[in-house]
Steps between C-alpha positions, in 0.01 A plus 500: 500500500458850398366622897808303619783655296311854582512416865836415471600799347277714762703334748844610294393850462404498877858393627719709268254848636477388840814624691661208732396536829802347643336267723534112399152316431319316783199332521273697765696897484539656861687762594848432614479567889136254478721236346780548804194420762367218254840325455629524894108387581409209315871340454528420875095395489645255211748360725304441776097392372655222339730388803179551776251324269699184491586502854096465577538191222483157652851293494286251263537748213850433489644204389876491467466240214234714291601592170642869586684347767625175430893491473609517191796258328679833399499614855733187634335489766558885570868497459458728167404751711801451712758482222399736241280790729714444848154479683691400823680835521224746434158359618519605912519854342111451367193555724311270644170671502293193597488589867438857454151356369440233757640238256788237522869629614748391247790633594647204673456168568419433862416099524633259297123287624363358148102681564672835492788446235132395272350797609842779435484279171176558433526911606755526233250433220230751688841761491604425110087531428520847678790631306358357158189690558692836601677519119171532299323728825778735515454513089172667587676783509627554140144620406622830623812508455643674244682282212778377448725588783289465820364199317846348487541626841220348673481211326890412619393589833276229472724231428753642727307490780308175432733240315784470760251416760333260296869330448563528887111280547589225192867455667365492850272241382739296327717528864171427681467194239796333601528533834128363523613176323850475713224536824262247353768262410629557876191426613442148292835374621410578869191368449635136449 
């Protein structure tokens, strides 16, 4: 107990002779104009690795009724999203970045034909996967970021840029949901 208090106290003495730097404390130190060309580097690599890698992912890795992306009783059936976020009025604003990596356009729906309302259906759970990986990926960058202020900043940049388009994939789901049961009904009555 006696080394501990005496490191303790080294560490005292240390702090109150040591003049402030000014800087906050980060993890790995760079200078300031390194962590400029880290930061507009590797956040755009974070948006992007994630997105490509699950593009090259078969469409059997994503099952609309899987745990992560089963509909949820709170969700009513994706009209919480509609009522208390007004997804309708501000989701054609957000990128649809699918295509710019050879994956699945989702900005539209262009066949009401059951196979491809599965398969949008299913491309919204590869999208919400995407932007679920991007928060903790774009946290990569707080080991060199200086504390607390860019920390707050990046780490709301994160959830900026990733939770409204993992709303806009769980309420297109929920749309994608209901129409595929109104077409499958549609299709058991002609079927008669």
């Amino acid at each position: 107990t006696l080394d501990r208090s005496s490191a303790a106290s080294d560490v005292y003495k240390r702090q109150k002779e040591e003049p402030c730097s000014g800087r906050a404390a980060m993890l790995l130190e760079f200078p300031n104009a390194v962590i400029v060309v880290l930061n507009i580097t590797v956040i755009p690599i974070c948006h992007v690795l994630p997105s490509w890698f699950l593009t090259r992912m078969t469409e059997t890795r994503f099952d609309p009724e899987s745990w992560l992306f089963r509909a949820r009783r709170w969700e009513m059936q994706g009209r919480v999203y509609e009522r208390l976020l007004a997804v309708r009025r501000w989701k054609d604003l957000l990128p649809d970045g699918a295509p710019w990596l050879g994956g699945f356009a989702k900005r539209c729906l262009v066949s009401r034909d059951v196979e491809y309302v599965c398969r949008f259906r299913l491309e919204t759970c590869r999208g919400e996967l995407a932007h679920h990986l991007q928060i903790p990926c774009v946290l990569i960058v707080l080991l060199w970021n200086p504390w607390p202020v860019a920390a707050l900043t990046i780490t709301g940049y994160a959830l900026i840029s990733n939770v409204p388009c993992i709303v806009a994939q769980r309420h297109t789901r929920h749309r994608l949901s209901r129409l595929l049961m109104g077409l499958q009904k549609d299709l058991n009555e002609t079927g008669r």
